[in-house]
C-alpha positions as a Markdown table, in Angstrom:
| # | Residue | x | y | z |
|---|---|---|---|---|
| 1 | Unk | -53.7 | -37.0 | -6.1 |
| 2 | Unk | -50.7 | -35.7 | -7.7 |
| 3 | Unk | -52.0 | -32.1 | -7.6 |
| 4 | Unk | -50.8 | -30.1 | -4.4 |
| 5 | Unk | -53.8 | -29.8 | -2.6 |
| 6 | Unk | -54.3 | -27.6 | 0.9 |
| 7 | Unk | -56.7 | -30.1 | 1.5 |
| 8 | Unk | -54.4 | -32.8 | 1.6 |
| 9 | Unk | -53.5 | -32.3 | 5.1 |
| 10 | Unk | -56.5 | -30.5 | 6.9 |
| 11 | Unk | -54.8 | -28.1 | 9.8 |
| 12 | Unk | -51.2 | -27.7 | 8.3 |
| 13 | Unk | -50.4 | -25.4 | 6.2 |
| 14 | Unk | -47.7 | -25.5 | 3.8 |
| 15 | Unk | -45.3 | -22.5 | 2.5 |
| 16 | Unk | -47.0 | -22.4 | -0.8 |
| 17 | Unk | -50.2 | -22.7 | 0.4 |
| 18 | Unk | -49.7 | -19.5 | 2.4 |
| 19 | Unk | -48.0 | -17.7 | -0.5 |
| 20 | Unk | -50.9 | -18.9 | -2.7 |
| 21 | Unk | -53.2 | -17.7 | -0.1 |
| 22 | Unk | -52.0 | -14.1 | 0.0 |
| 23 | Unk | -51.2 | -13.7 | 3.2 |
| 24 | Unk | -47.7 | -13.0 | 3.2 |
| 25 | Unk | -46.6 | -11.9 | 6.4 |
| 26 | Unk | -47.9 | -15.4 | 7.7 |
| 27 | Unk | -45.9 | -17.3 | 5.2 |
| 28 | Unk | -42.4 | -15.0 | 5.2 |
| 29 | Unk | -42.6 | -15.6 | 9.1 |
| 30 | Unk | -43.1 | -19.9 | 8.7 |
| 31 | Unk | -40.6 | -20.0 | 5.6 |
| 32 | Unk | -38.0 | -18.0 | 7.5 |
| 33 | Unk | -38.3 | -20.7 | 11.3 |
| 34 | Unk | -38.2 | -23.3 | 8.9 |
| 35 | Unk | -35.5 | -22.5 | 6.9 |
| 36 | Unk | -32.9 | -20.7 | 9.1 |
| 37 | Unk | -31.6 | -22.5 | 12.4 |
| 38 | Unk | -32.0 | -20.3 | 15.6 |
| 39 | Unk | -29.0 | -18.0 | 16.3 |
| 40 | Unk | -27.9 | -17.5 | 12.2 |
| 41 | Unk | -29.2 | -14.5 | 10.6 |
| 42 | Unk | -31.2 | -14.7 | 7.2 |
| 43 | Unk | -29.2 | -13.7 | 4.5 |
| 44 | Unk | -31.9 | -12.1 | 2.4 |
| 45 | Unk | -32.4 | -9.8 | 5.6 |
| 46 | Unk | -28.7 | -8.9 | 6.4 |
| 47 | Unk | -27.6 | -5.6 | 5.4 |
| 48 | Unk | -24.5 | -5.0 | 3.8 |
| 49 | Unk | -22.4 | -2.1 | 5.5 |
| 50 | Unk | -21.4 | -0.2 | 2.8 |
| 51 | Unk | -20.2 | 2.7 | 4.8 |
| 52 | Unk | -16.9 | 0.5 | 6.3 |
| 53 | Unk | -13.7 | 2.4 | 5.3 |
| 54 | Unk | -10.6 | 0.6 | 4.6 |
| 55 | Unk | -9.4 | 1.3 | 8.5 |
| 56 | Unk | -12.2 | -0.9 | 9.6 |
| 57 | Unk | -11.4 | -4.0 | 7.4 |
| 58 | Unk | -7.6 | -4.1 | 8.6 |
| 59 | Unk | -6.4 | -2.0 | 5.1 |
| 60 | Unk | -5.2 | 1.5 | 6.0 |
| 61 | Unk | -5.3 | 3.9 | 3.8 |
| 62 | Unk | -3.1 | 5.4 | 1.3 |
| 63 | Unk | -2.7 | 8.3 | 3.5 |
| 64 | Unk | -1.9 | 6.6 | 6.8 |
| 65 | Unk | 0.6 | 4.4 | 4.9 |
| 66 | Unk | 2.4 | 7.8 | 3.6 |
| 67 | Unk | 2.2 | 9.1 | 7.0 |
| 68 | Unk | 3.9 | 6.5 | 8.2 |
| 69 | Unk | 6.5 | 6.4 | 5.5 |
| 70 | Unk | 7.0 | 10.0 | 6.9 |
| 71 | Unk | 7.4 | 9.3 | 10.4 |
| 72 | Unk | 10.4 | 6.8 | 9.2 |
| 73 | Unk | 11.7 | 9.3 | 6.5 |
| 74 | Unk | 11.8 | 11.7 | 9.8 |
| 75 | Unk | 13.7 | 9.2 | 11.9 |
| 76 | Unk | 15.9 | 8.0 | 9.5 |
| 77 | Unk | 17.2 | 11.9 | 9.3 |
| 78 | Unk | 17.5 | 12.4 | 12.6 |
| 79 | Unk | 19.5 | 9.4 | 13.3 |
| 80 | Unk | 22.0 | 9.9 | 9.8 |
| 81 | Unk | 22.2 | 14.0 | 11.3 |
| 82 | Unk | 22.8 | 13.1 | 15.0 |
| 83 | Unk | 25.5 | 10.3 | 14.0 |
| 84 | Unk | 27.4 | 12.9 | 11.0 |
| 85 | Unk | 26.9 | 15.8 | 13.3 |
| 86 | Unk | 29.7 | 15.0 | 16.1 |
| 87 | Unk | 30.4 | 11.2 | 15.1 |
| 88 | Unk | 28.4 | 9.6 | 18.1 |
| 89 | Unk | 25.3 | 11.1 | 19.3 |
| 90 | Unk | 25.9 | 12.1 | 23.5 |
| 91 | Unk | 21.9 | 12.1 | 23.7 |
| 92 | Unk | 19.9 | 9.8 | 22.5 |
| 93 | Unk | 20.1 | 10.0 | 18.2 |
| 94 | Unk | 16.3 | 10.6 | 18.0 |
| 95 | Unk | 15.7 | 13.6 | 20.1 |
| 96 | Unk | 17.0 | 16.3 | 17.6 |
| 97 | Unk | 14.5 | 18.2 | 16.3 |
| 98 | Unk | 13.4 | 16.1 | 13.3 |
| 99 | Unk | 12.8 | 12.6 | 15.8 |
| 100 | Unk | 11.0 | 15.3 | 18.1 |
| 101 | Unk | 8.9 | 16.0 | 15.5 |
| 102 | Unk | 8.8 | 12.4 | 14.0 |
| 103 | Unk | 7.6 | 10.8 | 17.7 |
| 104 | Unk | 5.0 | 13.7 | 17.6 |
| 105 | Unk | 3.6 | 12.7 | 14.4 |
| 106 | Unk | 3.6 | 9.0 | 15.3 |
| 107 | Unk | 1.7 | 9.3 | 18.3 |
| 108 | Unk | -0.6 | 11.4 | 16.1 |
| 109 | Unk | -1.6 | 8.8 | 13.4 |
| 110 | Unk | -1.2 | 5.7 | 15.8 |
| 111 | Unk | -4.7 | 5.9 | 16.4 |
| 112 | Unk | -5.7 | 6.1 | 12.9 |
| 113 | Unk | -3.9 | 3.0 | 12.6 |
| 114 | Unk | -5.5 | 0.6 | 15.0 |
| 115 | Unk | -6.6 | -2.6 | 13.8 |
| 116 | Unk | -4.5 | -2.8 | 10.4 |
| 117 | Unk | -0.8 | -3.5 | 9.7 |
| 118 | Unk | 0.7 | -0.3 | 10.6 |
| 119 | Unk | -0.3 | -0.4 | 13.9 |
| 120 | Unk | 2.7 | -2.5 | 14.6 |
| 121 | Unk | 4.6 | 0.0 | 13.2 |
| 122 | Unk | 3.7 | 2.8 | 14.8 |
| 123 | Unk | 4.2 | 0.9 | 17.9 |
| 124 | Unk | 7.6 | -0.7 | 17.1 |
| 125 | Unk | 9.2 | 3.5 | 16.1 |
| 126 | Unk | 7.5 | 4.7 | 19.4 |
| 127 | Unk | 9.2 | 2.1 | 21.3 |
| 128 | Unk | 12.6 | 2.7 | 19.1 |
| 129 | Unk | 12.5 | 6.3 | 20.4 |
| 130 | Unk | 11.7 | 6.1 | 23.9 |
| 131 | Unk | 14.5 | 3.1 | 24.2 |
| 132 | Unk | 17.4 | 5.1 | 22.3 |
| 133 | Unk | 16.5 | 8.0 | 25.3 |
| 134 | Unk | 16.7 | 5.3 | 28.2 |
| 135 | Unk | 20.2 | 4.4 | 26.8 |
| 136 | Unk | 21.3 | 7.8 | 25.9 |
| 137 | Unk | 20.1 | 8.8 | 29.9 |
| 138 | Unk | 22.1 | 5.5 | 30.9 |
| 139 | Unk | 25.2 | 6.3 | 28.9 |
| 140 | Unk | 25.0 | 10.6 | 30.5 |
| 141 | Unk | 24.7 | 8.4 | 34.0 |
| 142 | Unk | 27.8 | 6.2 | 33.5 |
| 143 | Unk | 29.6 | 9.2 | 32.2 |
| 144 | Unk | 28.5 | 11.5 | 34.9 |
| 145 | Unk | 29.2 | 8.6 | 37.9 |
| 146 | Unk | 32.3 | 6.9 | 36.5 |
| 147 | Unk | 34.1 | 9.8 | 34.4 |
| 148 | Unk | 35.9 | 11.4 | 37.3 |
| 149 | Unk | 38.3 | 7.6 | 37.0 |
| 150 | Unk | 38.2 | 7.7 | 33.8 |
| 151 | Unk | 36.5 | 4.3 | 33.1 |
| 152 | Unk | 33.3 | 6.0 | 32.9 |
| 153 | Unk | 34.4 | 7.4 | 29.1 |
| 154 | Unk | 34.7 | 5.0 | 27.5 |
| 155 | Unk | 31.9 | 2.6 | 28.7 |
| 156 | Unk | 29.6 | 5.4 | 28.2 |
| 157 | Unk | 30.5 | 6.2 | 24.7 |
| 158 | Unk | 30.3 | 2.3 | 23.8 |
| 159 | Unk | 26.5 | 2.8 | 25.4 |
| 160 | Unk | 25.9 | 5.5 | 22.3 |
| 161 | Unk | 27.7 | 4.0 | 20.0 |
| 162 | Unk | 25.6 | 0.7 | 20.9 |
| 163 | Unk | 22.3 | 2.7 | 20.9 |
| 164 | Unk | 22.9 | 4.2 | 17.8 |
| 165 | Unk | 23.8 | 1.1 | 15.9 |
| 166 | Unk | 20.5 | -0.3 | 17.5 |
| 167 | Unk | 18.5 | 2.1 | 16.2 |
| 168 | Unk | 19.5 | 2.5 | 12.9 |
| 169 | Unk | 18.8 | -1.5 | 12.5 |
| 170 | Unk | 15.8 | -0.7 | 14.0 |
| 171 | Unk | 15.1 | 1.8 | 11.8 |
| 172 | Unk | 16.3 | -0.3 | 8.5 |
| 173 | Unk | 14.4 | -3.4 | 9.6 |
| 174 | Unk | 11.1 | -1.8 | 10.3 |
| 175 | Unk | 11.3 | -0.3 | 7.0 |
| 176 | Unk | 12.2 | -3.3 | 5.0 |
| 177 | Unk | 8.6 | -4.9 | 6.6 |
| 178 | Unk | 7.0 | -1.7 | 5.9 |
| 179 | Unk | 8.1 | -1.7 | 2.4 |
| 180 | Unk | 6.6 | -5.5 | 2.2 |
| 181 | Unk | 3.1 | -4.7 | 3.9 |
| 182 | Unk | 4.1 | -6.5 | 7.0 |
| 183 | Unk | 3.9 | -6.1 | 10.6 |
| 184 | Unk | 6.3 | -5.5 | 12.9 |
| 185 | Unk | 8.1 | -8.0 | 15.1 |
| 186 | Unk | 7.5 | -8.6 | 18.8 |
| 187 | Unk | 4.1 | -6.1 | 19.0 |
């Protein structure tokens, strides 16, 4: 009685009865309904997807992060020229042609970096460029519509002045959560 007998229990099978009985495509298919609820997949059948680049798992890759270290290296330049070149920039301080080429690049290598980190980023200097041309257009419409009394002037070079300082803290915080690996606010 204590040996393990198939004759124990006439009509059932057991899982080491079918292994011992050599037919193993009878006794992989019993083992795996018994053991594995309905809806979970068998980990001894799961393949492991080797071919996932570090894009896919939410780490971009060296490159993209250089890239993107590029695109701020590009607007940090264009916002230092347009504010040394004439004191206050009277268009927007990213539209030179170093933030031309800077938004060009980031709309470029945004979609390389979906689904990690820098995503945020590329959003948050896209955004930082587009805004700093709304305001420059704004200040150009104040000046344009209020100049000829004079009160115009003034207000509209307070709207660059304004813009600019906005952009270079945007510029300066964006970097310093770069530099730390960490998203952008607010996207």
């Amino acid at each position: 009685m204590g040996k393990r007998d198939s004759r124990r229990m006439p009509g059932r099978l057991t899982a080491s009865n079918e292994i011992l009985s050599g037919n193993p495509e009878t006794s992989r298919a019993r083992i795996a309904s018994k053991a594995i609820p309905p809806g979970v997949q068998d980990p001894k059948t799961m393949v492991e997807d080797t071919s996932s680049s570090p894009h896919d798992a939410g780490v971009p890759a060296a490159s993209l992060i250089t890239a993107t270290l590029i695109v701020y290296a590009l607007f940090g330049v264009a916002a230092v020229t347009a504010l040394v070149s004439s004191g206050f920039p009277l268009i927007a301080p990213l539209t030179g042609i170093v933030g031309i080429i800077a938004i060009i690049l980031a709309y470029v290598k945004r979609p390389d970096a979906e689904g990690t980190w820098l995503a945020s980023h590329y959003r948050w200097l896209i955004r930082t460029f587009w805004f700093s041309l709304l305001w420059a257009v704004v200040g150009w419409l104040i000046l344009l519509t209020l100049g000829l009394i004079l009160i115009g002037i003034p207000i509209a070079i307070a709207v660059w002045v304004v813009a600019s300082l906005w952009v270079i803290y945007r510029l300066l915080r964006g970097y310093v959560l770069f530099n730390d690996s960490r998203p952008a606010p607010g996207v």
